[in-house]
Every structure is written in C-alpha cells, then in structure tokens.
C-alpha positions in Angstrom: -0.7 6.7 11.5 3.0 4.9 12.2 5.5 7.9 11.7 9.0 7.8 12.7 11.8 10.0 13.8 14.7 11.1 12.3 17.3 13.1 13.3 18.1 16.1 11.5 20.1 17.7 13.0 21.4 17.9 16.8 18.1 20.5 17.7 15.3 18.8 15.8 13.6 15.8 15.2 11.6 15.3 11.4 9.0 12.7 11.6 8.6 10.8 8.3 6.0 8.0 7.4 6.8 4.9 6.8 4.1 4.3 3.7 3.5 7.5 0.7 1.3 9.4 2.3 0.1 10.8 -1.5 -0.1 7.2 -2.3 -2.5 6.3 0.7 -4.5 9.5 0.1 -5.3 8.4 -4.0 -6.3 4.8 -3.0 -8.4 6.2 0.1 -9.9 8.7 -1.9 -10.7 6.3 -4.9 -12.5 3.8 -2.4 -14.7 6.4 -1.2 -15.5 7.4 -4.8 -16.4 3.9 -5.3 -18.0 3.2 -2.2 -15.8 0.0 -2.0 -12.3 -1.7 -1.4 -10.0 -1.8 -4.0 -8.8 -4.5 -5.9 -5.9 -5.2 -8.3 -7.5 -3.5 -11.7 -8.4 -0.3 -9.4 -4.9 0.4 -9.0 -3.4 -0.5 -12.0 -6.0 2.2 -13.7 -4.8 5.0 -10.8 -1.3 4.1 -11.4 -2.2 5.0 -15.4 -4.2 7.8 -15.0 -1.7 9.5 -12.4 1.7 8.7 -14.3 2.4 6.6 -11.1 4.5 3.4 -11.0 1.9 0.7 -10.2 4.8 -1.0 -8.2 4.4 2.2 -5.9 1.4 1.9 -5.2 1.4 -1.6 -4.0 4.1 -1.3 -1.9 2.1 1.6 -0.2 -0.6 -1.3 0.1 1.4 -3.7 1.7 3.4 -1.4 4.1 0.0 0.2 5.1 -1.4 -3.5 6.0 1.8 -4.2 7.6 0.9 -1.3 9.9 -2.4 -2.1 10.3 -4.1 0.8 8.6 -5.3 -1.1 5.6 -7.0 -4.5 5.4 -6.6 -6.9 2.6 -9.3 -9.4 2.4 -8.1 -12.8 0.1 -10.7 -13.5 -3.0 -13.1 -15.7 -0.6 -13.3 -12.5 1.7 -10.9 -13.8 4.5 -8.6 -11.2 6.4 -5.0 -11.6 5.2 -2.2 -10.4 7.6 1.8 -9.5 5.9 4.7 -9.1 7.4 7.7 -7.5 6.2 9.1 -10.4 4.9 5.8 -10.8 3.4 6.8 -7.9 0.9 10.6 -8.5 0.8 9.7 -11.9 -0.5 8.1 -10.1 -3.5 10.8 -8.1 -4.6 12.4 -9.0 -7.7 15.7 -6.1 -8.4 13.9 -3.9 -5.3 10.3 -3.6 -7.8 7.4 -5.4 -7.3 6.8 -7.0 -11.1 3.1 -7.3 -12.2 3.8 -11.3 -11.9 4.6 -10.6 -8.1 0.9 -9.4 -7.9 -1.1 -12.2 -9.4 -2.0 -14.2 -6.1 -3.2 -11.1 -5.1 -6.8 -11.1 -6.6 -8.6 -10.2 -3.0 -9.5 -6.4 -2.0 -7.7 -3.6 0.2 -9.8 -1.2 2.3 -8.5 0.9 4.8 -9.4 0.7 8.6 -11.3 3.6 9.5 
C-alpha cells in the first residue's frame, strides 16, 4: 500500500493514503462477494446502496491503478495502465461526471 508522510508537527510524522482506504475496502470486499472484478454497474449500485458519491469511488479506482494495486482490464480483457494525467484529464469542475465514465466499460480487480 503507497502511504505518504506528512508532517504534523515538528515531533511526528502522520502517514496518510493516497487512495480512500473505506473506498478500496467496499469494492475489495464486493469482488470477493462476487467472486469477480468489478465493472461500471457494480459500483454505481455500491455508490447507491452506501449513500456514496459514485464519483468517489472511481477516483479511488483510478488512483489505486495509478499505484498499481488495482488492475483494470479494457472490455476485450487487455490490461489498461493510467497515469495521473490519465484521471486529471477526466475532471470536469474537480468531479468525475457519469459521461467521463462511459469508455470505461472494462473490469477492475485488485492485485493480490
């Protein structure tokens, strides 16, 4: 897991993820449930049943492939890598919009 540090004050150091760590632990748990990776529909249903902004969620996705925790494979199965300008490209007013999403119709699993 990618953590960094921050500095609280002058005598300690707080580590803080870079990716929801809730967020990570719904979608992980939901894809063992199912006993597959997640696609598009999965977590638009987790984002209704949990009250959760489906934007949220993705951008937990896409930081946790950025990282390399997560994989997302593209509709045809194929291994997709993003970058960060990957995601900033998808911004529209700092949200990811459900339009943003659509090319997205592949899968997300996590590594291990």
């Amino acid at each position: 897991m990618q953590w960094e540090a921050y500095k609280v004050n002058a005598m300690q150091d707080v580590e803080i993820s870079k990716w929801d760590v809730a967020l990570e632990a719904l979608a992980r748990e939901e894809s063992r449930r199912l006993g597959r990776a997640l696609r598009l529909d999965d977590f638009r249903r987790l984002a209704q049943e949990h009250a959760i902004r489906l934007d949220d969620i993705m951008v937990t996705l896409f930081e946790l492939v950025i990282q390399g925790e997560w994989i997302y494979r593209d509709a045809e199965g194929n291994a997709q890598t993003f970058d960060r300008d990957t995601l900033d490209g998808l911004y529209v007013n700092r949200r990811l919009q459900e339009q943003d999403l659509q090319a997205f119709t592949g899968s997300w699993q996590a590594m291990n």
